[in-house]
N, C-alpha and C positions, 0 to 999 in steps of 0.2 A: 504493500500500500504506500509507504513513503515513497520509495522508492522511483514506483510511481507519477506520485504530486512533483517529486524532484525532477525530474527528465519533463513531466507537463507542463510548470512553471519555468521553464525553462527563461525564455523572453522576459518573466520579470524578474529572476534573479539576474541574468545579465544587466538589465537596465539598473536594478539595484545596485551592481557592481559601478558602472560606470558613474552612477550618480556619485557613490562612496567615493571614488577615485576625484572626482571634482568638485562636490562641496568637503571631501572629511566627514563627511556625519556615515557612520558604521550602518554597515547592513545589517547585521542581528545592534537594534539600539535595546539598552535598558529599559525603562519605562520612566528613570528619571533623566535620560537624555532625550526619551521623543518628547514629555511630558514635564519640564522644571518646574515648571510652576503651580504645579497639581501636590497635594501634600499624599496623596495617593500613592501618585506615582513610586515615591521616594519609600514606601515600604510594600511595591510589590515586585521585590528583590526576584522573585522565584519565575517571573515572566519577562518577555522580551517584545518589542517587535521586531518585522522579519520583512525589511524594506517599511517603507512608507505605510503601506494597509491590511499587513497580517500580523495579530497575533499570537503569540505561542506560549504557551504556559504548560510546560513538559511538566509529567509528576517524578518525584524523584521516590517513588512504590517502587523500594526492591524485593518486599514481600508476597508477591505476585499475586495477591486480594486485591481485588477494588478500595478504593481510596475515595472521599470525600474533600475535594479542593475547592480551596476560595478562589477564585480570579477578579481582579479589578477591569472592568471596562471602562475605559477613560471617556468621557463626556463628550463621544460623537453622538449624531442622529439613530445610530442604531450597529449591531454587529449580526453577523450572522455566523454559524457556526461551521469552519470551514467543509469539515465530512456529514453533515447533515442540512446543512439550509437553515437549518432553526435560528428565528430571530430574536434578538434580544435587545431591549432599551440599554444607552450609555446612562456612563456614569452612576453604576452601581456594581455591589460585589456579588459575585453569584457563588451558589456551592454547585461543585458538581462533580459527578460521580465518576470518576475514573478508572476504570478495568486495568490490569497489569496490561502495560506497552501503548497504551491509547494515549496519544499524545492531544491533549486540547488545542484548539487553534480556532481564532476567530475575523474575518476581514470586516473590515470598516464596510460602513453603507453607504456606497457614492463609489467603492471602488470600483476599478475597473482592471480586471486582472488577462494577459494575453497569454495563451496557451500555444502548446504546439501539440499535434497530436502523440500516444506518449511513444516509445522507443528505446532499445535496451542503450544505446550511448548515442552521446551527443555528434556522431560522426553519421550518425543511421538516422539523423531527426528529418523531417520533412520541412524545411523552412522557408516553405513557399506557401502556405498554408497558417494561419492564425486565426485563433480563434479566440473572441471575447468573455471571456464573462462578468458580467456587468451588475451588480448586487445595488439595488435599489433602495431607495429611503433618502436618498441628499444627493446633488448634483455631485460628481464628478470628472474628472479630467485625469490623464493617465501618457507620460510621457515614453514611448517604446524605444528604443533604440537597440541599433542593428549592425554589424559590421557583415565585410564578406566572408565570416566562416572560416576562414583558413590563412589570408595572410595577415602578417604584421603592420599592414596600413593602419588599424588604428588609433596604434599610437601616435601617427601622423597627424591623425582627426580624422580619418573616413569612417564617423559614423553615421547613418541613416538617425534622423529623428523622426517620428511621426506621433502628431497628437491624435490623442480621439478624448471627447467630451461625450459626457452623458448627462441631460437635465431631467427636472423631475417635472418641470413645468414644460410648456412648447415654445419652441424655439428654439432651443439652444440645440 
């Protein structure tokens, strides 16, 4: 299953990458680096986010029972749960029930996350092909970026940008 997410999220761990590489702000951030000014933030040591709109709050159950964990959602419009869809309001703490190896993870509402279809290595991926997924509840915007796959251009700069916006209202 991770596995998986990993090889599918493809497109936005690189673009996480590259953001990392040009502002400094870390692709796994704390919750007190995405979040400083949230007093929250600063004691939910045990979670992370994972780029700009996933978060992840691994249990650290070496007991192999189910576990009861708090997780903080920080005060967006809503989160959804990444392996099931389930919605949840910000800005509250939730308990939940975690099985040995089940790792929690939740994306912001607004994100907008690009996939590739998934593939056992990044040399085997299809990347002519993307695919959105687009989690509702607050506008957003989601910047992709792309190099050619195989040479060292982009350290030069050859990388592709392309935005895509999502609104909740018309228009946009």
């Amino acid at each position: 299953l991770y596995s998986h997410i990993r090889y599918e999220t493809m497109p936005y761990i690189y673009s996480a990458a590259i953001d990392a590489a040009l502002t400094g702000m870390p692709m796994a951030r704390p919750m007190l680096v995405a979040y400083p000014d949230s007093e929250r933030a600063w004691q939910a040591d045990d979670q992370y986010m994972w780029g700009g709109d996933i978060l992840v709050a691994p249990s650290t159950n070496l007991a192999g029972s189910p576990v009861t964990k708090s997780i903080w959602l920080p005060p967006e419009k809503g989160w959804y749960g990444l392996w099931d869809d389930h919605h949840y309001e910000g800005d509250q703490v939730i308990r939940l029930r975690a099985a040995f190896g089940y790792i929690p993870a939740f994306v912001r509402a607004g994100a907008i996350l690009p996939k590739f279809d998934f593939a056992l290595n990044t040399s085997n991926q299809d990347r002519s092909r993307v695919t959105l997924d687009v989690y509702a509840g607050a506008d957003g915007r989601y910047d992709l970026r792309e190099d050619d796959g195989y040479s060292m251009d982009y350290l030069k700069g050859a990388i592709r940008r392309t935005t895509f916006a999502y609104g909740e209202r018309a228009g946009l």
